[in-house]
C-alpha positions as CSV (number, residue, x, y, z in Angstrom):
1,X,0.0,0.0,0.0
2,X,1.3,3.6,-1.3
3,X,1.7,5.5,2.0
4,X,0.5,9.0,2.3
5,X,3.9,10.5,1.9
6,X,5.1,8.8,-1.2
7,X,1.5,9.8,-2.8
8,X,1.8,13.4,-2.1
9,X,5.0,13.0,-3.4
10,X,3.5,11.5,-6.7
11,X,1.0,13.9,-7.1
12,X,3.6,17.1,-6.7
13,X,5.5,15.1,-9.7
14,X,2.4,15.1,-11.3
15,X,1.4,18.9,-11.4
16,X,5.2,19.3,-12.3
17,X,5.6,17.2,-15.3
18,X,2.8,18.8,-17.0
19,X,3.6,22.6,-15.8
20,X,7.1,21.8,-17.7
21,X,5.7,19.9,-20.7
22,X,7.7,16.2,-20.0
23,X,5.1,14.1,-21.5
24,X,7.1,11.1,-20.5
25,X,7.0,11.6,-17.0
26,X,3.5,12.5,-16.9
27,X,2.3,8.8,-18.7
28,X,4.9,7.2,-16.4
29,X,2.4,8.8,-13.4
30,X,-0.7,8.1,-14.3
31,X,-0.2,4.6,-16.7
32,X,2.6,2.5,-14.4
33,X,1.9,4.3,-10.7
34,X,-1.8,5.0,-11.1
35,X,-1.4,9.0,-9.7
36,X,-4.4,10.5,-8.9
37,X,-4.8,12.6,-11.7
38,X,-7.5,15.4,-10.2
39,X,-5.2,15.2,-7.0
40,X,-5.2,19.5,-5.7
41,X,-2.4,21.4,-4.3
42,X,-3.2,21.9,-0.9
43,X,-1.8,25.6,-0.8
44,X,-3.8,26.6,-3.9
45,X,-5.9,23.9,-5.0
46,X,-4.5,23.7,-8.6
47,X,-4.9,20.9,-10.8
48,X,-2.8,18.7,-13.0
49,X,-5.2,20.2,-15.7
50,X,-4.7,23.7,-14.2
51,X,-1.2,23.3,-15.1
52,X,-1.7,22.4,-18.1
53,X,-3.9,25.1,-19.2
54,X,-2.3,27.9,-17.9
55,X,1.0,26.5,-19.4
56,X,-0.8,26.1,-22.9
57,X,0.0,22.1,-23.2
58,X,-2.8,21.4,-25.4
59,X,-1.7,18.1,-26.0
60,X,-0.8,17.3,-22.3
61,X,-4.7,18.9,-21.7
62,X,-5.8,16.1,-24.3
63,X,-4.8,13.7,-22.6
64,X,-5.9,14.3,-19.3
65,X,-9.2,14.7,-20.1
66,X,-8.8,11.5,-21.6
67,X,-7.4,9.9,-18.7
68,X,-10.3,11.2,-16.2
69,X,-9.4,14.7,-15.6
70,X,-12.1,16.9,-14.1
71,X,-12.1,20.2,-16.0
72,X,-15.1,21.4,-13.5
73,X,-13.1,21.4,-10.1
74,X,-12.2,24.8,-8.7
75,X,-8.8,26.0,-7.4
76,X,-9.2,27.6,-4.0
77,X,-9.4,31.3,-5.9
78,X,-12.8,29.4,-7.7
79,X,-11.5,29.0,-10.8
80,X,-11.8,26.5,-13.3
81,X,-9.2,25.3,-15.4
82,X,-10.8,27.1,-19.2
83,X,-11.0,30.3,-17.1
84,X,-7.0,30.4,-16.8
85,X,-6.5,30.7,-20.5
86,X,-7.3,33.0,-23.5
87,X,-6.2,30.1,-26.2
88,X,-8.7,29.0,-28.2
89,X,-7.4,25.9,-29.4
90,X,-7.5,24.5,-25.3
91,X,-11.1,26.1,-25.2
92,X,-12.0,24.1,-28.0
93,X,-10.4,20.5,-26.0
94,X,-12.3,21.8,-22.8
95,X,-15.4,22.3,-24.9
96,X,-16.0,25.6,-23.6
97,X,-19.3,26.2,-26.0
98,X,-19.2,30.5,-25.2
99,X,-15.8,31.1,-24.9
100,X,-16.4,35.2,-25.5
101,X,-18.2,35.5,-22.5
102,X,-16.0,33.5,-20.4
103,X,-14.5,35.8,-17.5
104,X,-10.5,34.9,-17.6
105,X,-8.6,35.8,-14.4
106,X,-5.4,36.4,-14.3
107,X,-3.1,33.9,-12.3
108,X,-1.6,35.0,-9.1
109,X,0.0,32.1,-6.9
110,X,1.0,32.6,-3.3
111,X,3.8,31.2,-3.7
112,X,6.1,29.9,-6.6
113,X,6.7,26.1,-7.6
114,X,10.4,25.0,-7.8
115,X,9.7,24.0,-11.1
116,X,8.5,27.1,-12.2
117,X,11.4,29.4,-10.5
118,X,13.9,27.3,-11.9
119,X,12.4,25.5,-15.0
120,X,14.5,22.7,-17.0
121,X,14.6,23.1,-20.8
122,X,11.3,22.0,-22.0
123,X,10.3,18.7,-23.6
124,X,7.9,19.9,-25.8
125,X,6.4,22.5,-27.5
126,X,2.5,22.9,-27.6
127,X,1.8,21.6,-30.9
128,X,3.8,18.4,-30.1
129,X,3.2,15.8,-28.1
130,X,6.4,13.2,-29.1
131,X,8.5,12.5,-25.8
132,X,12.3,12.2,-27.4
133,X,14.0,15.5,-27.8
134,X,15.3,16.6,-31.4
135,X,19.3,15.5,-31.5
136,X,21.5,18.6,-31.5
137,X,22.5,20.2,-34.0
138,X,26.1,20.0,-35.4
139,X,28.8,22.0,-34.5
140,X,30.0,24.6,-36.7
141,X,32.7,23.6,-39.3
142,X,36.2,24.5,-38.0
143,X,37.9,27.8,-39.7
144,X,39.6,27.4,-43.1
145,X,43.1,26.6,-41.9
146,X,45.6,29.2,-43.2
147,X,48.6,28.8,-46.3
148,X,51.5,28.0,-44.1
149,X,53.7,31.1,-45.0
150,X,56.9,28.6,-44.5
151,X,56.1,26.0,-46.6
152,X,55.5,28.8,-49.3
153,X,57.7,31.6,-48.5
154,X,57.1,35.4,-50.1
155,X,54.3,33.4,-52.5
156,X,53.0,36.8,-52.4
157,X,56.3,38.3,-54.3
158,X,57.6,35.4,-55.9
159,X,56.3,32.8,-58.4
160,X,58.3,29.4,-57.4
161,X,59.3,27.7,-61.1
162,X,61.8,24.9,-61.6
163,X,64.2,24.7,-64.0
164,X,66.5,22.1,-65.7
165,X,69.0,22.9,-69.2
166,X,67.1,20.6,-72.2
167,X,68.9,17.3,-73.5
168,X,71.6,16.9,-71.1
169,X,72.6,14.4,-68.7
170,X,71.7,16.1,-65.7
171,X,67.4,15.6,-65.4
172,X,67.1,17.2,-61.9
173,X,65.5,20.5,-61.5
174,X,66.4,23.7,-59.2
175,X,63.8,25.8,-58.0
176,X,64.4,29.6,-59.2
177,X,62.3,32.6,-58.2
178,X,60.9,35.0,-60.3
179,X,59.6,38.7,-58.9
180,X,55.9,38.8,-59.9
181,X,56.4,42.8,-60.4
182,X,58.6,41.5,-63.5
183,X,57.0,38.5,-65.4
184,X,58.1,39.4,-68.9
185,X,60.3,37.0,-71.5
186,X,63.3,38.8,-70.3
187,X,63.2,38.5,-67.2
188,X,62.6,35.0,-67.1
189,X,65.3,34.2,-69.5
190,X,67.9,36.3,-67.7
191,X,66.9,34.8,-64.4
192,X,66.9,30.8,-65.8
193,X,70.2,31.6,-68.1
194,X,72.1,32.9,-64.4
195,X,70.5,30.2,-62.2
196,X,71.3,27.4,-64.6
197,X,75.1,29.2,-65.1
198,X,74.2,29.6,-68.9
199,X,75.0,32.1,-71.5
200,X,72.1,33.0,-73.3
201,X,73.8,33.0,-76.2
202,X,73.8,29.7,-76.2
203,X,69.8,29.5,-75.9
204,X,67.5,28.3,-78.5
205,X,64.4,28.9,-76.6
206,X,62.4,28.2,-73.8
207,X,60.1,25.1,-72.9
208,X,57.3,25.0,-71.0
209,X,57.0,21.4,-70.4
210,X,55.9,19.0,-72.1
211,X,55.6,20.9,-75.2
212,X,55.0,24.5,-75.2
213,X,57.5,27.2,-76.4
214,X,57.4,30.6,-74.0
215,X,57.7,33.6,-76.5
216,X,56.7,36.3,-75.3
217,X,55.3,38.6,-72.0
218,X,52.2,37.3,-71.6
219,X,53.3,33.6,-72.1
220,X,55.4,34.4,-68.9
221,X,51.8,35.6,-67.1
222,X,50.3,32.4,-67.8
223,X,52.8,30.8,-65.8
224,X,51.7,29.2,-62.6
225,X,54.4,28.1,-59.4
226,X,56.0,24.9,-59.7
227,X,56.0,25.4,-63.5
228,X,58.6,22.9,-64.9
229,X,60.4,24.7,-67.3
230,X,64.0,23.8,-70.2
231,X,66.2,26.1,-71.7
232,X,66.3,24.3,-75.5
233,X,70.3,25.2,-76.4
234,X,71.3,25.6,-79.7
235,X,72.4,22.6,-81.7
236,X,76.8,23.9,-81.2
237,X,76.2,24.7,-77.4
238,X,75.1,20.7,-77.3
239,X,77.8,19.7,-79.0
240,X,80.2,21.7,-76.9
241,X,78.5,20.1,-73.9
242,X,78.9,17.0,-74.6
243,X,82.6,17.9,-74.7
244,X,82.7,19.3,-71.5
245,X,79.8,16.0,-70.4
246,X,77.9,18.6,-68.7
247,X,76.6,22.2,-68.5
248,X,77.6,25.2,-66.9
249,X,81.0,26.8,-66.4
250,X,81.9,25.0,-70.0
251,X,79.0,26.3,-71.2
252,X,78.9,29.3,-70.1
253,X,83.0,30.1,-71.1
254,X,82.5,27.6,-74.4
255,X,82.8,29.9,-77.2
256,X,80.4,29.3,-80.1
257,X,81.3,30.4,-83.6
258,X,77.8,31.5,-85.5
């Protein structure tokens, strides 16, 4: 047998699932422990439907009614539950037939609920009666995450290109930077001719690989960093490389006869 404690208990959970809306709660009290569900307050002789009304839970008023609730009992102020509310759609669940005429008081307590001065997030909103919470939402997507100035140094002032001497031995490339303020063909050629130690003399033309001559200015603005770029030499600076089985300082001392 429930003692008298433990049911006052029950009831005060009552009155306080439904003032905050936890559906769950409030079918776990009245379905699995059998709560009195017209049970009054004994300060103010509210209601589980009181509750409801005032706190516009037309769903949770729904469902008392449908589980026994008296919508004709009187708090100790002599009010009826429809008389705590201007909604129409709880009017309409309460059957209030004249619902112009009906004198609505305003609701002073004489004291203030727990659950009311310190309310947990609500369960549900009045239009809905489903128990389980919406998940949260995502978080927001992390920053973009900045170019790493040193793994591209001055990218702002310098196009990065790389640069080998065409039909030689030697296959590897060196990196050489070129001043964006001066992309033209002659700057490009003087700057590949002195990294590679050539004499432009000796050049044929330049090679945008795999198979694009650079001939002018705006060839040179097309370029893009990490280009891969040849200096073609002409067919006697060749021949005097492979002399000297390299390029550079013969190159660049070989003296070609035109």
């Amino acid at each position: 047998m429930e003692s008298t404690a433990s049911s006052r208990g029950n009831q005060e959970e009552l009155r306080e699932a439904v003032a905050i809306g936890d559906m769950v709660k409030l079918k776990k009290l009245v379905e699995e422990k059998h709560v009195e569900i017209n049970s009054q307050n004994s300060v103010n002789g509210w209601t589980a439907l009181h509750w409801a009304v005032v706190r516009n839970h037309p769903s949770i008023v729904a469902y008392l009614l449908n589980n026994g609730a008296d919508k004709t009992i009187k708090n100790h102020d002599g009010d009826v539950a429809s008389q705590l509310t201007t909604d129409t759609t709880i009017h309409k669940i309460l059957g209030v037939s004249d619902a112009a005429n009906l004198k609505v008081k305003e609701t002073k307590l004489p004291i203030t609920a727990n659950y009311l001065a310190y309310p947990p997030f609500p369960y549900m909103n009045s239009q809905q009666s489903n128990a389980h919470s919406a998940p949260p939402p995502p978080p927001p997507p992390p920053p973009p995450i900045a170019p790493n100035p040193y793994l591209f140094p001055n990218s702002d002032n310098e196009m990065v290109l790389k640069a080998r001497v065409a039909n030689v031995e030697e296959k590897d490339y060196v990196e050489i930077e070129l001043d964006r303020s001066s992309l033209t063909f002659d700057a490009l050629l003087n700057l590949m001719c002195h990294e590679l130690c050539i004499d432009k003399r000796l050049v044929h033309k330049i090679r945008k690989l795999p198979d694009t001559i650079i001939r002018k200015d705006k060839d040179v603005k097309r370029l893009v960093d990490f280009q891969e770029m040849e200096l073609v030499l002409t067919s006697k600076a060749l021949s005097a490389s492979s002399r000297n089985y390299g390029v550079g300082a013969g190159l660049k001392s070989e003296q070609i006869l035109y």
